[in-house]
C-alpha positions as CSV (number, residue, x, y, z in Angstrom):
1,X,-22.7,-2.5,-19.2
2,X,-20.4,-5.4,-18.4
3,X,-22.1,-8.6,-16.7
4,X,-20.7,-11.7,-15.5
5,X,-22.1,-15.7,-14.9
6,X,-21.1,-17.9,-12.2
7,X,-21.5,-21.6,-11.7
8,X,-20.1,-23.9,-9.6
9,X,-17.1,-22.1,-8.7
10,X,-16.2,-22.4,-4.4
11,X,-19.6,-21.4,-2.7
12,X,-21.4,-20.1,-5.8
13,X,-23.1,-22.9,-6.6
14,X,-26.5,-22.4,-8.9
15,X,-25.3,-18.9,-9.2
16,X,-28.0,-15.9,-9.9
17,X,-31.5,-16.8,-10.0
18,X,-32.5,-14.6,-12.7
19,X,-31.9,-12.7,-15.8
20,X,-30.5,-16.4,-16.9
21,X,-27.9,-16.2,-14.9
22,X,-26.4,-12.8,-15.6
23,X,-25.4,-10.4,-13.3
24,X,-25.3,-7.1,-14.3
25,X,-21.9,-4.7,-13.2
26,X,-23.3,-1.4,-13.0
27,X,-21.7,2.1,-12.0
28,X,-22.3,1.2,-8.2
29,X,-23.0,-2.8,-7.4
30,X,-23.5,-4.1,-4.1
31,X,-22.7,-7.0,-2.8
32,X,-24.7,-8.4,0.8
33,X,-24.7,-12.0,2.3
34,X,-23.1,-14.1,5.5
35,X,-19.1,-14.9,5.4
36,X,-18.2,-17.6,2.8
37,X,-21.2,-17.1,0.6
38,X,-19.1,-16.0,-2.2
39,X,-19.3,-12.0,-2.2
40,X,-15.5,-11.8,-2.3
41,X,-14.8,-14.3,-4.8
42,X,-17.4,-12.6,-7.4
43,X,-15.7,-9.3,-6.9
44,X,-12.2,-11.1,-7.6
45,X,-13.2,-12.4,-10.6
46,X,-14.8,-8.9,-11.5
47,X,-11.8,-7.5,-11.2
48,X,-9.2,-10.3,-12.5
49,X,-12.1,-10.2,-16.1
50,X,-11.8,-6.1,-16.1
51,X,-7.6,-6.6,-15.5
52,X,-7.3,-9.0,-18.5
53,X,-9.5,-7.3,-20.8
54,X,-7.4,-4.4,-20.0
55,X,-3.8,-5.5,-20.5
56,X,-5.5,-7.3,-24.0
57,X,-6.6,-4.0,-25.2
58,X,-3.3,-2.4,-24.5
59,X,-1.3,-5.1,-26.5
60,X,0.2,-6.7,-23.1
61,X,-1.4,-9.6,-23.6
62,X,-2.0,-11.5,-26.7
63,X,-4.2,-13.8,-27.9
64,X,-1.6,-16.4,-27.8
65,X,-0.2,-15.8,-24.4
66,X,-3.9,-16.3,-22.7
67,X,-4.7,-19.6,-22.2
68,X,-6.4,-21.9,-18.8
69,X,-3.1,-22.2,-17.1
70,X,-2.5,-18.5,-17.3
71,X,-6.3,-17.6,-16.3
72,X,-6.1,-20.2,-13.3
73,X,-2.3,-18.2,-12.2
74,X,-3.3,-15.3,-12.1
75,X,-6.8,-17.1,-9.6
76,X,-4.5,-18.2,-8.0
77,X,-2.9,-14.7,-7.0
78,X,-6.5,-13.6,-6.2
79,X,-6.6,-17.0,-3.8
80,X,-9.3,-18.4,-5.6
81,X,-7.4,-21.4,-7.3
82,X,-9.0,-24.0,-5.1
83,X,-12.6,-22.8,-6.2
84,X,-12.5,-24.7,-9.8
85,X,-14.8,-27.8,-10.1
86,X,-15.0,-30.5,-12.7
87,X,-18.7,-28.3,-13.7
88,X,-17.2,-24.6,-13.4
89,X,-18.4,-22.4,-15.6
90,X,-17.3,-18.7,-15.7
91,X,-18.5,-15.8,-18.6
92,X,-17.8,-12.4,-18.1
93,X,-19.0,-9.7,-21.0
94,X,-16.9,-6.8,-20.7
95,X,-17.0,-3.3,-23.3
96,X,-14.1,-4.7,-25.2
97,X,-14.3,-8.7,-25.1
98,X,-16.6,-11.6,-23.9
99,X,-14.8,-14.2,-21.8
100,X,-15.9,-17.9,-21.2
101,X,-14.7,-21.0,-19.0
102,X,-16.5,-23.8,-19.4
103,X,-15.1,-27.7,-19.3
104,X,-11.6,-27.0,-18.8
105,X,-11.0,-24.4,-21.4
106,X,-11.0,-20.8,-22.1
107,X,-12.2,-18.6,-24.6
108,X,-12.8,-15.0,-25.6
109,X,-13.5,-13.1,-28.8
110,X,-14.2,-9.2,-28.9
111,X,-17.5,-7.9,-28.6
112,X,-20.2,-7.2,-31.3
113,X,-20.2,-4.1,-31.5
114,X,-16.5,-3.8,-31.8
115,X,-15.9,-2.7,-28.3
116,X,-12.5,-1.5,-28.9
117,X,-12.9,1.1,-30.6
118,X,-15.0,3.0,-27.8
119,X,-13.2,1.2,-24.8
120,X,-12.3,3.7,-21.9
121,X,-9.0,2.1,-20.6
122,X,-9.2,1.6,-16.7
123,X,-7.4,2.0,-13.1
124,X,-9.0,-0.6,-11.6
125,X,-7.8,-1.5,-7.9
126,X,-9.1,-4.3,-5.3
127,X,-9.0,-2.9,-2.1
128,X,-8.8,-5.9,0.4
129,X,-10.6,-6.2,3.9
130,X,-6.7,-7.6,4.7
131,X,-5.9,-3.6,3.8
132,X,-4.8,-3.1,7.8
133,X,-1.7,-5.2,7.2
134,X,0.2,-1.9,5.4
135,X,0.2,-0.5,8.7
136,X,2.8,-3.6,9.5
137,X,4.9,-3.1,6.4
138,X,5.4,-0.1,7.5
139,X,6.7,-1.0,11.2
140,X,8.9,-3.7,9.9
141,X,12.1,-4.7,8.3
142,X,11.6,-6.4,4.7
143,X,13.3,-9.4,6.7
144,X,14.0,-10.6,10.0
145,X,15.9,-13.6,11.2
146,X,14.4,-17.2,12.2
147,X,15.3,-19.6,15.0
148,X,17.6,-21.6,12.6
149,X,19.2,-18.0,11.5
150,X,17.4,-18.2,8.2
151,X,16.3,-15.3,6.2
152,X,12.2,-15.2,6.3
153,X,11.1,-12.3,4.1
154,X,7.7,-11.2,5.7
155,X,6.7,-9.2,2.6
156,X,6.8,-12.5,0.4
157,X,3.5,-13.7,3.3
158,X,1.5,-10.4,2.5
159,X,-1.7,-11.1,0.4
160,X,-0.7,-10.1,-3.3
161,X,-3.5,-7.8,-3.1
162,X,-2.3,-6.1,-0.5
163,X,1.0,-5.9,-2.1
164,X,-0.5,-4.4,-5.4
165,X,-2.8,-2.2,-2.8
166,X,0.2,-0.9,-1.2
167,X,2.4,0.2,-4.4
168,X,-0.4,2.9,-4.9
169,X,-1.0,3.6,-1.0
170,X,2.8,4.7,-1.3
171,X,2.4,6.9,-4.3
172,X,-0.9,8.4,-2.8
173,X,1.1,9.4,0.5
174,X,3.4,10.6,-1.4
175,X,1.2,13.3,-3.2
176,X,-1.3,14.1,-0.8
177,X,-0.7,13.1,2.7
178,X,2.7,15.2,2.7
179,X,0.9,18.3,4.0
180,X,-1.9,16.8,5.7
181,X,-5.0,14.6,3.9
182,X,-8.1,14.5,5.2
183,X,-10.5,12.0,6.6
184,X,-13.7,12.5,6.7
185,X,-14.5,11.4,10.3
186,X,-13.2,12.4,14.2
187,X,-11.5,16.1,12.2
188,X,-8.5,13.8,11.7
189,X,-5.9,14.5,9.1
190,X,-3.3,12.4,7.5
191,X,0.6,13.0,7.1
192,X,3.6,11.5,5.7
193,X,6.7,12.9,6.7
194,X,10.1,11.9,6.6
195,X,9.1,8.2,5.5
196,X,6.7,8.0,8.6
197,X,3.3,8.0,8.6
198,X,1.1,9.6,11.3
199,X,-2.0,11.0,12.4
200,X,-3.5,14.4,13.9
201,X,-6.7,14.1,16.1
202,X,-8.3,16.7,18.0
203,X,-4.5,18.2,18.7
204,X,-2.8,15.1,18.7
205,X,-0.2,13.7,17.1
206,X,-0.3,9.8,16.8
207,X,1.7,7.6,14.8
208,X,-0.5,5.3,12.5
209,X,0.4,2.6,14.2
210,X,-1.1,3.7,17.3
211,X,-4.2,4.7,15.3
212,X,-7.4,3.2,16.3
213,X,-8.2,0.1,13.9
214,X,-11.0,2.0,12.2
215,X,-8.4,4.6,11.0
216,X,-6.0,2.1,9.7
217,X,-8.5,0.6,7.6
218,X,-10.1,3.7,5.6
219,X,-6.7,5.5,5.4
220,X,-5.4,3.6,3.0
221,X,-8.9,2.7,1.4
222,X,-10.1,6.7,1.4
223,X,-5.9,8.1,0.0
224,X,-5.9,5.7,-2.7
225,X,-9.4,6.3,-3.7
226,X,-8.5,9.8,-4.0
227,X,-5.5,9.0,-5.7
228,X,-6.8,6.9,-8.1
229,X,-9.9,9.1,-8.8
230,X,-7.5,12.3,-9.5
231,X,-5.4,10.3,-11.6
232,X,-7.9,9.3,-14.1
233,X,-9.6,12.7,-13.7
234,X,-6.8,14.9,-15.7
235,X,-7.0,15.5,-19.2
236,X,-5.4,12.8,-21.3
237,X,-2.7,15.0,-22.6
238,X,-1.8,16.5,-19.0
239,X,-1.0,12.4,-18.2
240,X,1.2,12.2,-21.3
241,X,3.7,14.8,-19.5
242,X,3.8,12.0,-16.6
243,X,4.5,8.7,-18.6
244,X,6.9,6.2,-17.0
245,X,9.4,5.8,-19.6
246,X,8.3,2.3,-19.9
247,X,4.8,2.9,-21.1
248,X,6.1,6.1,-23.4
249,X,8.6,3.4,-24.8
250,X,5.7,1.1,-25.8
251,X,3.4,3.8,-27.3
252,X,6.3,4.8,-29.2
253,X,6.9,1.8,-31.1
254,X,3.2,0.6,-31.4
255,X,3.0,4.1,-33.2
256,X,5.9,3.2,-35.3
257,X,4.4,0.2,-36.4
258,X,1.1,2.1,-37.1
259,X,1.4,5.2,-38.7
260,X,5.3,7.6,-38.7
261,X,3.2,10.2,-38.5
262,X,1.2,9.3,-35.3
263,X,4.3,8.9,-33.9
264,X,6.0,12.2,-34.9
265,X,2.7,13.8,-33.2
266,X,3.3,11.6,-29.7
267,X,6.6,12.6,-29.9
268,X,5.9,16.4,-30.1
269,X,3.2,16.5,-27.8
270,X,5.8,14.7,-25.4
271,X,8.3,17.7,-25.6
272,X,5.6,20.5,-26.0
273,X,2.0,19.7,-24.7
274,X,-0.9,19.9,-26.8
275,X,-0.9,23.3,-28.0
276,X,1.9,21.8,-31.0
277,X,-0.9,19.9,-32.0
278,X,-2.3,22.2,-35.2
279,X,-5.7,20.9,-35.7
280,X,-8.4,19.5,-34.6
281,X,-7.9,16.3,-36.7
282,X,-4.6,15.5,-35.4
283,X,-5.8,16.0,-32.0
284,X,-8.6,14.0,-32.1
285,X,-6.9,11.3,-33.4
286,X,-4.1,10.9,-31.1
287,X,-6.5,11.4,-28.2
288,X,-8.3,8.3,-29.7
289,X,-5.1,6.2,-29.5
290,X,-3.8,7.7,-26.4
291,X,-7.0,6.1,-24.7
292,X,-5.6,2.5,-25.3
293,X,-2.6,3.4,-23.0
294,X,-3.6,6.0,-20.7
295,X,-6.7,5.4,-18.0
296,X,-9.3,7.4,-17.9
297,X,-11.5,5.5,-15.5
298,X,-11.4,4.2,-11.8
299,X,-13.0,0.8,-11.0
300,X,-12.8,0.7,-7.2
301,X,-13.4,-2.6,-5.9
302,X,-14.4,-2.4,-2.0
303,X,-14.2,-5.3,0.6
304,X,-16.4,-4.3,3.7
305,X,-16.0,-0.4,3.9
306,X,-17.1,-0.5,7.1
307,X,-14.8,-2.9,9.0
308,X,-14.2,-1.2,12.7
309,X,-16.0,1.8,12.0
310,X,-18.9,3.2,14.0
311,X,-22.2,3.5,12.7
312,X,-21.9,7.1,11.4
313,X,-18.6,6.9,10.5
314,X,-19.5,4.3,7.5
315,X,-22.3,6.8,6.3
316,X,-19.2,9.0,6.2
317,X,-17.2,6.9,4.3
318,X,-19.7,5.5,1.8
319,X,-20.8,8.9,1.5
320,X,-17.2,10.1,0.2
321,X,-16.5,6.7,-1.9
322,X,-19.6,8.1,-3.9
323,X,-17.8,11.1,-4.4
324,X,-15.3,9.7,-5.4
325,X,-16.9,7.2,-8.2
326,X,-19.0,10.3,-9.6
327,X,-16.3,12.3,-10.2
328,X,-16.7,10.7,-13.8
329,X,-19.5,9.0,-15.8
330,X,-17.6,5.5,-16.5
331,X,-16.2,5.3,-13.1
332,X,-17.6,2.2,-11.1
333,X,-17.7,1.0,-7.6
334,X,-18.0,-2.2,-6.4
335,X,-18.5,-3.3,-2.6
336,X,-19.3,-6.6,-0.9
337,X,-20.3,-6.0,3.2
338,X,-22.1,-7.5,5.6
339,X,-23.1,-3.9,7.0
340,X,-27.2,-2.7,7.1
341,X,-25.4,0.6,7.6
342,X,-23.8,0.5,4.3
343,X,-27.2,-0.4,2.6
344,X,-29.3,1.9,4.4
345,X,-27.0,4.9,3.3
346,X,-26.7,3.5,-0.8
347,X,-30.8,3.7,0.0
348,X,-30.4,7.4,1.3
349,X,-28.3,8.4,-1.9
350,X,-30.7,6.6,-4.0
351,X,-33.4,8.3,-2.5
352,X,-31.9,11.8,-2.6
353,X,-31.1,11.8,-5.9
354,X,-35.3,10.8,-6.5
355,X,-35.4,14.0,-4.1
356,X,-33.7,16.0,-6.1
357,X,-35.4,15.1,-9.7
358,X,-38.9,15.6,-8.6
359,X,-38.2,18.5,-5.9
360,X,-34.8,20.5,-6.6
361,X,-34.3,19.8,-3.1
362,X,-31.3,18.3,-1.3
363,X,-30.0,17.7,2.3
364,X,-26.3,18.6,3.2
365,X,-24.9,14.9,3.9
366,X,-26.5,14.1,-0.1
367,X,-25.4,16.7,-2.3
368,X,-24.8,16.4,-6.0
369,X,-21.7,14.0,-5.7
370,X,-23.1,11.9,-3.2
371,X,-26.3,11.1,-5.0
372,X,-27.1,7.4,-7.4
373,X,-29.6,7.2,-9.8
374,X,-31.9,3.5,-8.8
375,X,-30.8,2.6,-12.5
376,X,-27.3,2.9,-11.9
377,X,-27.4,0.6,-8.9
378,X,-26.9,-3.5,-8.7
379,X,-27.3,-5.3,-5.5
380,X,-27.5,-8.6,-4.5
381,X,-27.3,-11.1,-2.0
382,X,-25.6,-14.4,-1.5
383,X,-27.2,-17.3,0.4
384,X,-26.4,-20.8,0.1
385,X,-24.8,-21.7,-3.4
386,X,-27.5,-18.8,-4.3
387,X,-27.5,-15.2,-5.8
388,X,-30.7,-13.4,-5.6
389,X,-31.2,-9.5,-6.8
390,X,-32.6,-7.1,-3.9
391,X,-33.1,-4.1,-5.9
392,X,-37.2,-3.2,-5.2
393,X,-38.5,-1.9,-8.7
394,X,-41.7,-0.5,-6.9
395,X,-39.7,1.1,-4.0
396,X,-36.7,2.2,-6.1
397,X,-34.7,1.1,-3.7
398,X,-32.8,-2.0,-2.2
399,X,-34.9,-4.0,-0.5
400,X,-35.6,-2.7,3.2
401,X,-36.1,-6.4,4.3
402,X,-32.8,-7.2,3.4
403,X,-31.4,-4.6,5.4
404,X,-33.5,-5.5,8.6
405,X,-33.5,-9.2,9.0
406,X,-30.8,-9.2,11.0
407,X,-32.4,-6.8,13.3
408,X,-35.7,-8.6,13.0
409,X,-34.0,-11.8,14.1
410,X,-32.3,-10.1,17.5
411,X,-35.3,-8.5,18.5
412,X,-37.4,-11.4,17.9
413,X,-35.3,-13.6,19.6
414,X,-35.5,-10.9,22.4
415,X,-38.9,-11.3,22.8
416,X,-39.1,-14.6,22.7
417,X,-36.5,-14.3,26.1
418,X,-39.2,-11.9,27.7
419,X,-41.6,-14.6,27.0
420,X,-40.0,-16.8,29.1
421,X,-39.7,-14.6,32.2
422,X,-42.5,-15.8,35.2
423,X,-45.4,-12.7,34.7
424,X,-43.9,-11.1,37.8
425,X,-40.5,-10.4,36.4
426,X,-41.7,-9.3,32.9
427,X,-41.3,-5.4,34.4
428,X,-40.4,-2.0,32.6
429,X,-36.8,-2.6,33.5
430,X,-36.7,-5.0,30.3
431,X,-39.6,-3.7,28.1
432,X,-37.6,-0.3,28.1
């Protein structure tokens, strides 16, 4: 299990309270707290750690080439530059390699156990709470003309992870919104057509641009989750058919380099699938170096699921993000909200998958795929400078207190109002 460490770095301050400082990425981790308490910037890091260890694995970055000015580039294309402090100190542990940032300097070595060798390559995608914006680059020009007749390109202003978001919301429409994709709330469906994007809703058509805020946000969120998931899902040799010609050209001279007869194997399986492959040996083999190139897990990185969505309509999409991230073992999913809804729902799948173990019983909204084991679960909160863990070890779930202060604070505050009233306007037209 990866696990990262986080001190003084923007509003994480003393970082998490326990298990010396360590925070624990599991296959679902939650993130909870007020705005600016750091929820976003730990699930940056997360995924800028999980991106580098990645390209080092596949050779695309090398020892030499990763340094502190690189590592604060590319947090500065995650806008996190400005967090760094003269006391930061950053350490990630990932599957493959252990990172650490401490006084000015940057340092990683693999892990122990040689992590390597048994790394499962990842798609890993941040999925920004700025995601509505690709309903703009989609109603625009790539530039329009200023006062003074000057070119402004408006595309060069969109949030690089938006940009990077929006590369694979194009391919996703692409594959499945051409004859309809759909949502899981309101019967609406999905389409691409003709290099416009639009929606159907109870017998309407409406272009996405005209879609209700809630339906901008999860489209491109729920598509490329699909996407993504599907992508990592096929068999490793089905991928091989699809390579980009860049990525074939790199496997093909790393193999070259390796072993001519690795290569003369790529090179068939290329032309002819993997039934050319004549035994077990050689197929095992290459599917062991193929790994190194080709993902074969999703790590979905979540901002606020449930921005402008009803109630119900979050269950709904939480509900089918868990689908999504137990389509395979490794897959992960990380989300930072401010929602109770969101909570109460991870407590519901938590809850029905105890259900299920001790009874055989399930409800329709918690089938198989929409069920977490409590051990498979992280979640914590951020408060001033502070990270605390919410996970209740005797409940087995998060902690219901966390998910009701809010509501505890509005309705005490609403008592404390009827309080106030003189005795003779304290009536049932307020206590209802």
């Amino acid at each position: 299990m990866s696990r990262i460490k986080i001190n003084n770095f923007g509003p994480i301050r003393e970082g998490f309270t326990e298990n010396e400082g360590w925070m624990n990425i599991n296959k679902v981790t939650v993130f909870t707290g007020d705005q600016g308490s750091g929820k976003s910037t730990v699930a940056k890091l997360i995924s800028l750690f999980f991106w580098i260890e990645k390209n080092i694995v596949r050779n695309t970055i090398s020892a030499d080439q990763l340094n502190v000015n690189i590592f604060k580039n590319l947090c500065n294309q995650q806008e996190i530059f400005e967090y760094f402090s003269e006391d930061t100190f950053i350490s990630f542990e990932g599957d493959a390699f252990n990172f650490i940032y401490d006084n000015k300097t940057l340092s990683f070595k693999a892990t122990a156990n040689n992590g390597c060798k048994n790394y499962i390559l990842p798609k890993i995608q941040y999925v920004s709470a700025a995601r509505n914006l690709l309903t703009i680059l989609y109603n625009i020009s790539g530039q329009i003309i200023d006062k003074d007749n000057n070119i402004v390109d408006l595309s060069s202003n969109i949030p690089f992870m938006v940009r990077v978001l929006n590369i694979e919301y194009r391919k996703a429409l692409e594959v499945f919104a051409k004859n309809g994709f759909s949502l899981p709330i309101n019967d609406t469906n999905v389409y691409y057509q003709n290099h416009n994007t639009f929606i159907t809703t109870k017998g309407k058509r409406i272009s996405m641009s005209a879609a209700s805020s809630g339906i901008q946000s999860i489209t491109p969120l729920l598509i490329v989750s699909h996407y993504l998931m599907n992508e990592v899902r096929n068999d490793i040799y089905e991928k091989v058919q699809t390579l980009d010609n860049n990525l074939k050209k790199k496997i093909e001279n790393d193999f070259a380099k390796e072993n001519a007869n690795l290569l003369e194997k790529f090179t068939q399986v290329c032309l002819f699938g993997k039934g050319i492959l004549k035994n077990k040996e050689d197929e095992f083999l290459l599917d062991e170096k193929l790994k190194k190139y080709i993902p074969s897990s999703f790590i979905n990185i979540v901002e606020e699921p449930e921005q402008n969505l009803f109630p119900i309509s979050q269950q709904k999409v939480i509900n089918t993000l868990l689908e999504y991230n137990n389509a395979k073992r490794e897959n992960k999913l990380i989300i930072s909200t401010h929602s109770p809804y969101i909570l109460s729902t991870l407590n519901n799948s938590i809850l029905a998958e105890d259900v299920f173990n001790k009874t055989g019983k399930e409800i329709n909204d918690y089938g198989q795929r929409k069920r977490v084991d409590f051990t498979d679960v992280s979640a914590f909160k951020f408060s001033d400078g502070k990270i605390f863990n919410i996970k209740d070890e005797e409940t087995r779930l998060i902690n219901a207190d966390e998910i009701d202060s809010c509501s505890e604070k509005i309705n005490s505050d609403f008592g404390e109002l009827l309080d106030l009233l003189p005795e003779n306007e304290t009536n049932d037209e307020y206590s209802e």
